[in-house]
Every structure is written in C-alpha cells, then in structure tokens.
BAFI-3210 file (N, C-alpha, C; in Angstrom, 3 decimals, decimal comma, padded with zeros to 6 digits):
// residues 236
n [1|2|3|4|5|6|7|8|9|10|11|12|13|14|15|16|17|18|19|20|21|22|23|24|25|26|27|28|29|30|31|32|33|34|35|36|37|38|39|40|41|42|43|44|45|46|47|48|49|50|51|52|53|54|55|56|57|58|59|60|61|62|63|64|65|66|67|68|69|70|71|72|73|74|75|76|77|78|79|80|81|82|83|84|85|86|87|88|89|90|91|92|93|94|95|96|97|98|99|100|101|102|103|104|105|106|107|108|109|110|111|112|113|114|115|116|117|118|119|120|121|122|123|124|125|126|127|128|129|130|131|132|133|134|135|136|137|138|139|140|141|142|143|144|145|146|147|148|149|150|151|152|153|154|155|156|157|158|159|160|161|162|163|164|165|166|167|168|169|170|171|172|173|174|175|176|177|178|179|180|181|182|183|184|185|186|187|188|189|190|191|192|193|194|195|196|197|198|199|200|201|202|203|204|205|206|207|208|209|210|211|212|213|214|215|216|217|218|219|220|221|222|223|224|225|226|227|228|229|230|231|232|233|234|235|236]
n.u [-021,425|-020,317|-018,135|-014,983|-013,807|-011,094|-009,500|-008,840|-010,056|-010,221|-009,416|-010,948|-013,290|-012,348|-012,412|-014,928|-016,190|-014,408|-011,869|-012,958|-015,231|-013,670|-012,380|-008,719|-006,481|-003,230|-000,949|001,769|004,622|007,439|010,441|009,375|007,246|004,669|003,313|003,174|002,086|-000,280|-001,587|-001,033|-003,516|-005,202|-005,600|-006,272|-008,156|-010,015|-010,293|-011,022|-013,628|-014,578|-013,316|-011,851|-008,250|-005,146|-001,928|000,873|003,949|006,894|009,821|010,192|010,712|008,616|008,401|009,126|007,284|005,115|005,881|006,032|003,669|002,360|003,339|002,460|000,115|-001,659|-001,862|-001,445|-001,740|-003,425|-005,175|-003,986|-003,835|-006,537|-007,189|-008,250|-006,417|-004,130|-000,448|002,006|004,628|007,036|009,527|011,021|010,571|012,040|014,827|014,850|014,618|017,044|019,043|018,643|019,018|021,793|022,617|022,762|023,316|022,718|022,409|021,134|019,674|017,716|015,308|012,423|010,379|007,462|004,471|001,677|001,478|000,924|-001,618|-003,168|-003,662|-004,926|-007,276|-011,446|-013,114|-011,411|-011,148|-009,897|-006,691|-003,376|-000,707|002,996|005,707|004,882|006,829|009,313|008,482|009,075|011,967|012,762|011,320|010,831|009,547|007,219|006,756|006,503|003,968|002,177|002,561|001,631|-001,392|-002,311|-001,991|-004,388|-006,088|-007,080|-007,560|-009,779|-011,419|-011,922|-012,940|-011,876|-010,743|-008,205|-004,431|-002,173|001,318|003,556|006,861|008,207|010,330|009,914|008,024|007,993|010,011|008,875|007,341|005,025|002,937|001,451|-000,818|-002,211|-003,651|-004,395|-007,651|-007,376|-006,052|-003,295|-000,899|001,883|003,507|007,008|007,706|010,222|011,402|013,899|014,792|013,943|013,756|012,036|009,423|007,219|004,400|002,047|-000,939|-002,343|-005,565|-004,740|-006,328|-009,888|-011,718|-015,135|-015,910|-016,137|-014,097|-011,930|-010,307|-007,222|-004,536|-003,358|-002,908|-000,557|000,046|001,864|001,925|001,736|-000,577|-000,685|-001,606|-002,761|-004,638|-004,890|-005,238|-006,874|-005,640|-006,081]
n.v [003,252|001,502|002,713|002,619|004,252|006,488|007,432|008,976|012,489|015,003|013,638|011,566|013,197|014,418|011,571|010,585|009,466|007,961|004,659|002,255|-000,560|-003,551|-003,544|-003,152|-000,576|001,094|002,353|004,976|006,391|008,739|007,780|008,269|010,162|009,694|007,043|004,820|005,332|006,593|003,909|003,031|004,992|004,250|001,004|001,628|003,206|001,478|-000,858|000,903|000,457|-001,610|-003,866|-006,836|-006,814|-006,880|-006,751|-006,885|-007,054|-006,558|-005,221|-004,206|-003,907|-005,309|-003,898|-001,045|-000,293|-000,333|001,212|004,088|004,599|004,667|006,831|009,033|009,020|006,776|004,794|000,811|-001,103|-002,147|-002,801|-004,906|-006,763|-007,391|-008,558|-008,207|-006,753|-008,222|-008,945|-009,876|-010,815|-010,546|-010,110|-010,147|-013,196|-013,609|-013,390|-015,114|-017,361|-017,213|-017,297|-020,046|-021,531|-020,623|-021,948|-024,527|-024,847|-024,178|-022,571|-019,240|-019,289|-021,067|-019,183|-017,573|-015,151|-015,150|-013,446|-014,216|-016,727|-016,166|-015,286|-016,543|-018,511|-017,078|-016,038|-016,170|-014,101|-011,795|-008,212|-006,266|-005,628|-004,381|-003,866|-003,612|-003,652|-003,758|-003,296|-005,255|-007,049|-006,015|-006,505|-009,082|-010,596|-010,540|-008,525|-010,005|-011,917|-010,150|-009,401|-011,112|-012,120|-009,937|-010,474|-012,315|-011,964|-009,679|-011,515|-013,085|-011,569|-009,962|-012,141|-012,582|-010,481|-008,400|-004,786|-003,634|-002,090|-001,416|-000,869|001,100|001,648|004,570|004,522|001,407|001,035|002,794|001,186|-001,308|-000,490|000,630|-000,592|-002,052|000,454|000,075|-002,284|-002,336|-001,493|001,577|004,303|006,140|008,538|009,882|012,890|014,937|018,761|020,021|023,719|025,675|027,631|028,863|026,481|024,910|022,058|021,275|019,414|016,839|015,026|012,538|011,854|009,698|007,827|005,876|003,943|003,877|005,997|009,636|011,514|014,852|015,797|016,741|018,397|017,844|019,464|018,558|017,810|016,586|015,729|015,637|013,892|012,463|012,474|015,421|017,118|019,780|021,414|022,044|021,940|022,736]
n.w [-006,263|-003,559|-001,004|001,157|003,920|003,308|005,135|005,685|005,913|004,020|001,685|001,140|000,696|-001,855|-003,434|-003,671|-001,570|-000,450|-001,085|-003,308|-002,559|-002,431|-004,707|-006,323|-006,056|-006,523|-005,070|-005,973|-006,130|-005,277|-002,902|000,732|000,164|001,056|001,074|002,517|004,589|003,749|003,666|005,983|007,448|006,095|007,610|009,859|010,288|008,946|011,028|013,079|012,339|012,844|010,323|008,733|008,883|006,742|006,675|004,785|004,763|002,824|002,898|004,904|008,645|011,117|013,595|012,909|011,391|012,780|014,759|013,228|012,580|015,451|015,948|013,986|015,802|014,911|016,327|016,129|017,184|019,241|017,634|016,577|018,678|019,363|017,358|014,982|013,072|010,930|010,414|008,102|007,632|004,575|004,465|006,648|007,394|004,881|006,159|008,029|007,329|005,049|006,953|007,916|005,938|004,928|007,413|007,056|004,452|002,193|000,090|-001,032|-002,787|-002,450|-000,758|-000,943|-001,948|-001,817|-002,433|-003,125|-001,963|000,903|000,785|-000,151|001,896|002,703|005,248|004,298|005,579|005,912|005,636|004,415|002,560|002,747|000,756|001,096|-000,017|-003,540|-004,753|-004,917|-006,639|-009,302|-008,791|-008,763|-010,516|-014,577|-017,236|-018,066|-016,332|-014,014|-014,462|-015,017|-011,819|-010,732|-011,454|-010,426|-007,626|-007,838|-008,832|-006,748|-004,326|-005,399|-005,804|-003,156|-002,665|-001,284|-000,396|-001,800|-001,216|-002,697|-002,284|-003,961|-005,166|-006,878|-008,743|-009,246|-010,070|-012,637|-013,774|-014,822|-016,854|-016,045|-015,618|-013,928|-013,062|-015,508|-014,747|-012,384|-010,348|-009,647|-009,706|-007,217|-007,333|-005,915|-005,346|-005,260|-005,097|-005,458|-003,958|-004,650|-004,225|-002,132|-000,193|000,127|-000,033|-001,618|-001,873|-003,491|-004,167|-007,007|-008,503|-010,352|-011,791|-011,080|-011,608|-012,341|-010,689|-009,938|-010,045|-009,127|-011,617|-011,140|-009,104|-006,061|-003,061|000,085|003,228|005,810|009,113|012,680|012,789|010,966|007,259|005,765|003,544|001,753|-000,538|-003,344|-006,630|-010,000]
ca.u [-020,501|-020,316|-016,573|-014,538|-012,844|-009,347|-008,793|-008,174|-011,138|-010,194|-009,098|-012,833|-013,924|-011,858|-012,637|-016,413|-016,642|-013,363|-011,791|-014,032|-015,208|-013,455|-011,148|-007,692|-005,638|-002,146|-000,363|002,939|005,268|008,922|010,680|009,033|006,492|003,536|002,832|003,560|001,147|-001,576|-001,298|-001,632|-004,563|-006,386|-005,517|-006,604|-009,832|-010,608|-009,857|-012,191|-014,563|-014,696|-013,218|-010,195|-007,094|-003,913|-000,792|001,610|005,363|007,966|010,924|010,024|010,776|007,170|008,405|009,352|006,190|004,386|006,599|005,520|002,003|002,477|004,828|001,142|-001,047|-002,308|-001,674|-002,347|-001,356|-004,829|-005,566|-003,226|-004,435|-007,535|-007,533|-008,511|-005,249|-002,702|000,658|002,622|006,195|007,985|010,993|011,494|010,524|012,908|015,598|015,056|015,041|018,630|019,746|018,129|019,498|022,776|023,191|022,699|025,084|021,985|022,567|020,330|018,559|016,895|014,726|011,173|009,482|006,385|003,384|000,931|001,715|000,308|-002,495|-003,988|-004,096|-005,873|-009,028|-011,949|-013,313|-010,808|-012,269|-008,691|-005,675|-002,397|000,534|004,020|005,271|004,973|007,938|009,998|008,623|010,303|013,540|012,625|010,782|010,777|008,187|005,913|005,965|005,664|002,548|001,529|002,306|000,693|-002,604|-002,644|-002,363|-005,213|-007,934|-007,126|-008,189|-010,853|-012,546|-012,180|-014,270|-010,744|-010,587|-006,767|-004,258|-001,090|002,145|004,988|007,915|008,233|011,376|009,800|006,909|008,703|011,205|007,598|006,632|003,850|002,090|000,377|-001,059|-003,393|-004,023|-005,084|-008,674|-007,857|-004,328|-002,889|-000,106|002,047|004,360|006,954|008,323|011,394|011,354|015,448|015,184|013,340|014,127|010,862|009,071|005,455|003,730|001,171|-001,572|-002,848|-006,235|-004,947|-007,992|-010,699|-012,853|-016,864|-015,887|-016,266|-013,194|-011,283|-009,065|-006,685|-003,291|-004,325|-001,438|-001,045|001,270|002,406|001,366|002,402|-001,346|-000,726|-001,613|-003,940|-005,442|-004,796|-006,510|-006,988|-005,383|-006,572]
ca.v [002,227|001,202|003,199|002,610|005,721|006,341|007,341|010,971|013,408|015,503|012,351|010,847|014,204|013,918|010,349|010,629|008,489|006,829|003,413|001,735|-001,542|-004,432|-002,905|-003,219|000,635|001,563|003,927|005,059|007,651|008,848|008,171|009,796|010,775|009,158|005,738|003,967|006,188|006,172|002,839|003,012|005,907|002,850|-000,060|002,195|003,436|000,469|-001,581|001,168|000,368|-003,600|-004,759|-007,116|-006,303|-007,756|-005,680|-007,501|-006,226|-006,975|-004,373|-002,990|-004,619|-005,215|-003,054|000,347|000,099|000,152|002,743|004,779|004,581|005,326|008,462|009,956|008,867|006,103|003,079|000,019|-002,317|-002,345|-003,962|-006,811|-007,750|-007,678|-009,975|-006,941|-006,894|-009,305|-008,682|-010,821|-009,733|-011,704|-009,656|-011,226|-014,399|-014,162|-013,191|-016,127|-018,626|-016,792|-017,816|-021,257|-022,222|-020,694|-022,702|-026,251|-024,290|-024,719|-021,184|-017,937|-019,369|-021,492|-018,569|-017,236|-014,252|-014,700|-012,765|-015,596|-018,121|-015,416|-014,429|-018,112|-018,955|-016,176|-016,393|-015,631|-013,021|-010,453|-007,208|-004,977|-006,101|-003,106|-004,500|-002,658|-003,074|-004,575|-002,950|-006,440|-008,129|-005,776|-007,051|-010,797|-011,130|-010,028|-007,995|-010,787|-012,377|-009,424|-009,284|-012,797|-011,957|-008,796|-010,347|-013,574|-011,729|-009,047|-012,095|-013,429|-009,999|-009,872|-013,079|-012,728|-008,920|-006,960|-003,383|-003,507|-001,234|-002,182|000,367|000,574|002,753|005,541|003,515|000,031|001,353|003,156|000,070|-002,483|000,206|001,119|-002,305|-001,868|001,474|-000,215|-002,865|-001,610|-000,460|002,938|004,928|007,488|009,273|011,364|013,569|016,194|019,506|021,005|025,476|025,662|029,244|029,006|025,219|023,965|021,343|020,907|017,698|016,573|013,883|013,180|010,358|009,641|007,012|005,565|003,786|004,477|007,285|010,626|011,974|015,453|015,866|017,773|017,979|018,428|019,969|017,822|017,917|014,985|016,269|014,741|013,485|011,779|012,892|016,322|017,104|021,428|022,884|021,155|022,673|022,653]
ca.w [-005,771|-002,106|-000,901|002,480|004,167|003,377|007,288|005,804|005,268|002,503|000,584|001,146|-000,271|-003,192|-004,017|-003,371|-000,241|-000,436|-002,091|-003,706|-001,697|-002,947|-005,913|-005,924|-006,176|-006,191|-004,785|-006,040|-005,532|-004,765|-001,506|001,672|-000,463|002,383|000,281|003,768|005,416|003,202|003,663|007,866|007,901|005,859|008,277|011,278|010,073|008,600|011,774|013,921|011,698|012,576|009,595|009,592|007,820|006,850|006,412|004,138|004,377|002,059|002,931|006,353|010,014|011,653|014,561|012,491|010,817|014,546|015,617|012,561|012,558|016,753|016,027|013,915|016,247|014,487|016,786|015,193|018,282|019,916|016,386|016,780|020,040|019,394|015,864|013,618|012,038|010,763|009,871|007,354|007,169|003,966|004,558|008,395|006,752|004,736|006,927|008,959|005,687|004,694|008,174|007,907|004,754|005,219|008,740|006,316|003,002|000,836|-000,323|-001,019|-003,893|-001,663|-000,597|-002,142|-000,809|-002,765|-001,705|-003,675|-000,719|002,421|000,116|-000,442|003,144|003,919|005,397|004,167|006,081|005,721|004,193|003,898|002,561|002,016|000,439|001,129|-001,433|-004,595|-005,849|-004,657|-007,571|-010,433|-008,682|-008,740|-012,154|-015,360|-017,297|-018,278|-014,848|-013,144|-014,938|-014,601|-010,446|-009,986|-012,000|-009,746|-006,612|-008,067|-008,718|-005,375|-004,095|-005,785|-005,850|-002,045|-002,429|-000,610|-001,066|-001,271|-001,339|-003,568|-002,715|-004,983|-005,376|-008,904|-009,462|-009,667|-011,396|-014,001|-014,452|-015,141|-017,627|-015,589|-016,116|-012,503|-012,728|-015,964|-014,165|-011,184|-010,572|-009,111|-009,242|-007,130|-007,161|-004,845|-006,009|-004,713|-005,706|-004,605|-004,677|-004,629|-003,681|-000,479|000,767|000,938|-000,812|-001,935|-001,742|-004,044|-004,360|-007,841|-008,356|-011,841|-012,267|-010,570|-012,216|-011,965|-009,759|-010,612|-009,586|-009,962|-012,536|-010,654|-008,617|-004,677|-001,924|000,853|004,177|006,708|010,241|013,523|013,130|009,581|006,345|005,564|002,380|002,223|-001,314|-004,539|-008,071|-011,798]
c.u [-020,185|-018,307|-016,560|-013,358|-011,005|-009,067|-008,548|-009,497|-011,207|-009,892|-010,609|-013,409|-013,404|-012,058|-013,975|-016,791|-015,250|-012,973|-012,595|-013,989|-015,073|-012,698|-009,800|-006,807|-004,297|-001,847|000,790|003,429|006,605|009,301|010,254|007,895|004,802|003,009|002,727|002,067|-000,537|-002,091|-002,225|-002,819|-005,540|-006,934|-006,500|-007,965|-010,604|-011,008|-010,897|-013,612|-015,086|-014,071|-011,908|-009,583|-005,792|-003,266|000,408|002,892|006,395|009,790|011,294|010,152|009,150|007,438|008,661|008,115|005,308|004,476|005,998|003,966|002,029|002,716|003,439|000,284|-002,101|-002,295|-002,245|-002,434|-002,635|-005,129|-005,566|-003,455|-005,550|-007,936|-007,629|-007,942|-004,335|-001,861|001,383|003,881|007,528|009,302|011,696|011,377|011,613|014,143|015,746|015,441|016,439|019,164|019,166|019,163|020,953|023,462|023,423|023,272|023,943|021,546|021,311|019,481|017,296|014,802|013,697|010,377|008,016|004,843|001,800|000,377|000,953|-001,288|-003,390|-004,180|-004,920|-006,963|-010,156|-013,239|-012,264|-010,888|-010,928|-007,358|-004,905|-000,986|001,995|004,857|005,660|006,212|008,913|009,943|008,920|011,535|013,437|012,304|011,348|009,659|006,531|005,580|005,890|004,440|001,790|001,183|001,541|-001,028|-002,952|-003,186|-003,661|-006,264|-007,578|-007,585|-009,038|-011,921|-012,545|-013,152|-013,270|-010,211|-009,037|-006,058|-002,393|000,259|003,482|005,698|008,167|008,989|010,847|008,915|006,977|009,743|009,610|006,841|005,412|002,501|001,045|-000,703|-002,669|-003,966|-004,780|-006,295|-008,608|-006,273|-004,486|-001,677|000,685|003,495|005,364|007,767|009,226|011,491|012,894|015,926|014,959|013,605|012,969|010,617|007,806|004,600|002,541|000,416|-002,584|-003,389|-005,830|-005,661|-008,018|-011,920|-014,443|-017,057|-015,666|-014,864|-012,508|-010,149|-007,892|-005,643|-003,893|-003,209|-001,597|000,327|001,533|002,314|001,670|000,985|-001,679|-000,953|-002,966|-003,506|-005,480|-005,672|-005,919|-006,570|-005,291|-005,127]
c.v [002,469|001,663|002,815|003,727|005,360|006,342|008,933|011,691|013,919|014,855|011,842|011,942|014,184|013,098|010,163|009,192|007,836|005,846|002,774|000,062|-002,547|-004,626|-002,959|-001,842|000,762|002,563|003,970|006,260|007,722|007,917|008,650|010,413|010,742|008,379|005,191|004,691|006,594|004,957|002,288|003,896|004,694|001,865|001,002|002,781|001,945|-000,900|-001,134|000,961|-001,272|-004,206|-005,340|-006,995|-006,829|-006,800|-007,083|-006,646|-007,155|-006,133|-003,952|-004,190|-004,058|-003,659|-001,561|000,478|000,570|001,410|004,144|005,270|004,990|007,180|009,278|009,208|007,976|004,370|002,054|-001,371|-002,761|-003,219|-005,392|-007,563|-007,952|-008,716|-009,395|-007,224|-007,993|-008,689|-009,738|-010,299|-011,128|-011,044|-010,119|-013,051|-014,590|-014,317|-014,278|-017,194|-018,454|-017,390|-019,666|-021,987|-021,839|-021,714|-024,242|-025,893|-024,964|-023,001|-020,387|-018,334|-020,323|-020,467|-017,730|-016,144|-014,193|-014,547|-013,663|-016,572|-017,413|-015,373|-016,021|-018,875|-017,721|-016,580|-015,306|-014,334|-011,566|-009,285|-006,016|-005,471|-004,711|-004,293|-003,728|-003,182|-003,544|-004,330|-004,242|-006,765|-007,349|-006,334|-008,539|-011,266|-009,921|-009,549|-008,987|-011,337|-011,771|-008,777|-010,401|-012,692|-011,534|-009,347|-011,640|-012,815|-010,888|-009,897|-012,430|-012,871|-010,015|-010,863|-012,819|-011,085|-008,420|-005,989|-003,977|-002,320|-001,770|-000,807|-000,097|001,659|003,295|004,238|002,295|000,330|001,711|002,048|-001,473|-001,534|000,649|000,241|-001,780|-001,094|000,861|-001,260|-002,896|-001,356|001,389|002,800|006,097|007,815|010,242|011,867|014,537|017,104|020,679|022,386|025,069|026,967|029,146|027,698|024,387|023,157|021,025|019,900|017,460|015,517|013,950|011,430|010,239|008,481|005,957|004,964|003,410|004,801|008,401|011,350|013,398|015,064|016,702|017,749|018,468|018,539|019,266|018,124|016,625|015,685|015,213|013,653|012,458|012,871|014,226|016,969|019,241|021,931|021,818|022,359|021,996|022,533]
c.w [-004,296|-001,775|000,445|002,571|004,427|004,722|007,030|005,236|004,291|001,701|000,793|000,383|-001,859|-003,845|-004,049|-002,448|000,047|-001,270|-002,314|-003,076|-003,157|-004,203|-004,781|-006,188|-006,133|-006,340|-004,862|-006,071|-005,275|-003,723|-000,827|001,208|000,522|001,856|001,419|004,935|005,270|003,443|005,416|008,066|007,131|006,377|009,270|011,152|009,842|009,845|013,090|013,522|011,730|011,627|009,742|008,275|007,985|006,104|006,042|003,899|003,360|002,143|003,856|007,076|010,801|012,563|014,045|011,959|012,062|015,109|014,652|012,572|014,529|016,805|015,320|014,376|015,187|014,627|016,428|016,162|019,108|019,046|016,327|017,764|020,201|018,042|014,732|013,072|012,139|010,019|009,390|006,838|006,212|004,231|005,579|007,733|006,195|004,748|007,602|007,924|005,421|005,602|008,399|006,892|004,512|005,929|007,770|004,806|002,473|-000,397|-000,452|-002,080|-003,511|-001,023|-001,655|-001,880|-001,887|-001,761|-001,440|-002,406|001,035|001,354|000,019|000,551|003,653|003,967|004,772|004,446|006,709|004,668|003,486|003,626|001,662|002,097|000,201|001,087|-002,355|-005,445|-005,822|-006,553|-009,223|-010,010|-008,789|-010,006|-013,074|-015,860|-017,264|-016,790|-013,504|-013,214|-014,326|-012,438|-009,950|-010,226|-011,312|-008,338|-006,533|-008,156|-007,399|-004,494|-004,157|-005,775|-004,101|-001,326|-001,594|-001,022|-000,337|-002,067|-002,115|-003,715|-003,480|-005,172|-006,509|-009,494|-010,837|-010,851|-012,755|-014,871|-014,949|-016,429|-017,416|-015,937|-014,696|-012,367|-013,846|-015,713|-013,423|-011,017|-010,330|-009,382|-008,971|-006,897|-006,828|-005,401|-005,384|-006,006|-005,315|-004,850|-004,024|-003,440|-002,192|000,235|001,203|000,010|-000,623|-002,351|-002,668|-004,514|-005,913|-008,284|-010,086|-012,466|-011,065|-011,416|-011,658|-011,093|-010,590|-009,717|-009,834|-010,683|-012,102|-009,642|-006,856|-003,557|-000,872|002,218|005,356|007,916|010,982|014,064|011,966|008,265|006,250|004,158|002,737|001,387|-002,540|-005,588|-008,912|-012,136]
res [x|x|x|x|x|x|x|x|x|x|x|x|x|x|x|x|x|x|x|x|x|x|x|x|x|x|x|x|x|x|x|x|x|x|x|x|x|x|x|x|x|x|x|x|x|x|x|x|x|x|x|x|x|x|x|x|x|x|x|x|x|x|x|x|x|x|x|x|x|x|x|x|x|x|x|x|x|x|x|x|x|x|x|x|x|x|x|x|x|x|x|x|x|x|x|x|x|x|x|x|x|x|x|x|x|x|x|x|x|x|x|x|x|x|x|x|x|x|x|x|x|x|x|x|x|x|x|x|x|x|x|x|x|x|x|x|x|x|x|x|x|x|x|x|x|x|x|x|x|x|x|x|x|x|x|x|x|x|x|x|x|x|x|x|x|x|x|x|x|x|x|x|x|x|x|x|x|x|x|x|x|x|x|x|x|x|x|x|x|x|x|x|x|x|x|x|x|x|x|x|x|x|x|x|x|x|x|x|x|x|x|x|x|x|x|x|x|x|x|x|x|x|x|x|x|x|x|x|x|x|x|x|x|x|x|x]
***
C-alpha cells in the first residue's frame, strides 16, 4: 500500500512508510498530548512535497495555530501563500455568525458549525485533509448522529482519495463510545504518564490499528522538541 510521510521519521519507521494514501486515521489523546502537532508535521511535509492540503479548525483561532507550528519550526505560511494549503476555520465562522445573528436577535440557534458544508465544496484536487477536531460533534449530536456525521464526512474523504487525518480529544472519544476509532481506517493513540516521585512525565504513542499495515504491536516513547515531535525507543 502506497503511504505518505507523517513529517516525523521514526513515526514513518513505525508505520512502514507512513499513512496510508487516501485512508482516513484518527488521532486521539489527552490534552497536550501532541494531537495538534501530529497534525502540523503532516500539513508541512505534505505541503513540501507538492501536495495541497486543507486544515479544517473547529476550536482553535487560525493565528495560534500559525504561531504554533512557527514556535517548532514548522512554518506553514509559505504554504498559504503559495495555494498549497487552505485553512477553514468553523470556529471564526462561527464567531462571526454569533455576532451576525445576535446584531438582528435571531439568537444562537441560528448557528451550524458543520464540517459536511467545507468538505463538499472542496475541490477536487486536494490530496491532505487534517481535521482539528472532531471532538465538536460529541457536543452537537447524539450517538447515532455522531455516527451518521463522522461516516458522511469519511466517504467524502474517501471518494475524493484524501489521506486524512481526523483529531479528537480522550474525552469526546470516550463520551461516543469510541465509535471513531472502529470506524476509522488507522488509530493512534498518545498517551501520558505522570512518575509523582520525580515530576516528570512520559509520553507515549501507541498505532492501535492500521489496517493492511504491518505494524508494531507496541507502546513507543516520544518527546515534543522545539523542532516538533521525535520518536525516542519503542516498548513491548
């Protein structure tokens, strides 16, 4: 199976080339955990690599995400000026709608942040689409139609052949019963683990499936560097 590079080396080694071209993955995880980041070492490889990519926010202000992906050296602004990347921010969207529909007292229910509506204008030559983050739509739906959501926006994906990248917060994930994760073609999972005694905390990335990849089975130490994400030593 034809893969595209995460943007991180020892994650390409781990996955045997990378995400698989044109599958949809999620990545979930704590807080802080580097879901957001996995996320940007994808856009930015993917982006030196010619292909174009659309970064879909739902929670984040365009400009902190910039600043983030700047702060590890993984500027994504060359991107945007050059066409590579698009950014689709429903959360500014629908900040401005709140203030729209306030100004004319047609209240808050007025407003829709649905992902569906960016995703069906897209064009069809976009090869990367990361979505940050699907956790919105446990707070908007219920189980069935955050099934029905996630499995609309997944053929849409797919009939259009975009390796995408689908992040979501433990929380949401755990409150959907983990509907996403069998959904999904690929899941990974980042993990931490607090030592009390000493004050540190130990980071961990874990591919808990991939399908028709040969993947380890196995928990892999990882650290956040002022250069992004590195991949340290893999454990059984």
């Amino acid at each position: 199976m034809e893969s595209l590079s995460t943007g991180i080396k020892g994650l390409d080694v781990l996955m045997d080339g990378g995400y698989p071209k044109g599958k949809g993955i999620l990545i979930t995880g704590p807080p802080g955990a580097g879901k957001t980041i996995l996320g940007l070492h994808f856009l930015h490889r993917s982006c030196q690599e010619g292909r174009r990519c659309i970064l879909i926010l739902t929670r984040e202000l365009t400009e902190d995400i910039l600043s983030q992906a700047r702060s590890i050296k993984l500027d994504l602004e060359p991107f945007l000026e050059s066409g590579l990347l698009s950014i689709r921010n429903v959360f500014e969207d629908k900040m401005n709608k709140i203030k729209f529909v306030s100004k004319f007292g047609k209240g808050l229910c007025s407003v829709d942040a649905d992902i569906i509506e960016y995703l069906s204008a897209m064009s069809s030559e976009v090869d990367v689409v990361v979505i940050d983050t699907i956790g919105v739509l446990a707070i908007n739906y219920d189980i069935k139609e955050f099934a029905d959501e996630f499995s609309s926006i997944s053929i849409i994906l797919l009939k259009n052949e975009c390796t995408s990248l689908f992040i979501m917060d433990e929380d949401s994930y755990n409150l959907t019963h983990r509907l996403a994760g069998y959904m999904a073609f690929g899941l990974i999972r980042l993990m931490s683990q607090e030592n009390f005694s000493s004050g540190k905390t130990k980071q961990y990335i874990y591919i808990e499936k991939m399908r028709e990849k040969t993947v380890p089975v196995k928990y892999s130490l990882f650290d956040i560097t002022p250069e992004g994400m590195r991949i340290i030593i893999s454990m059984k």
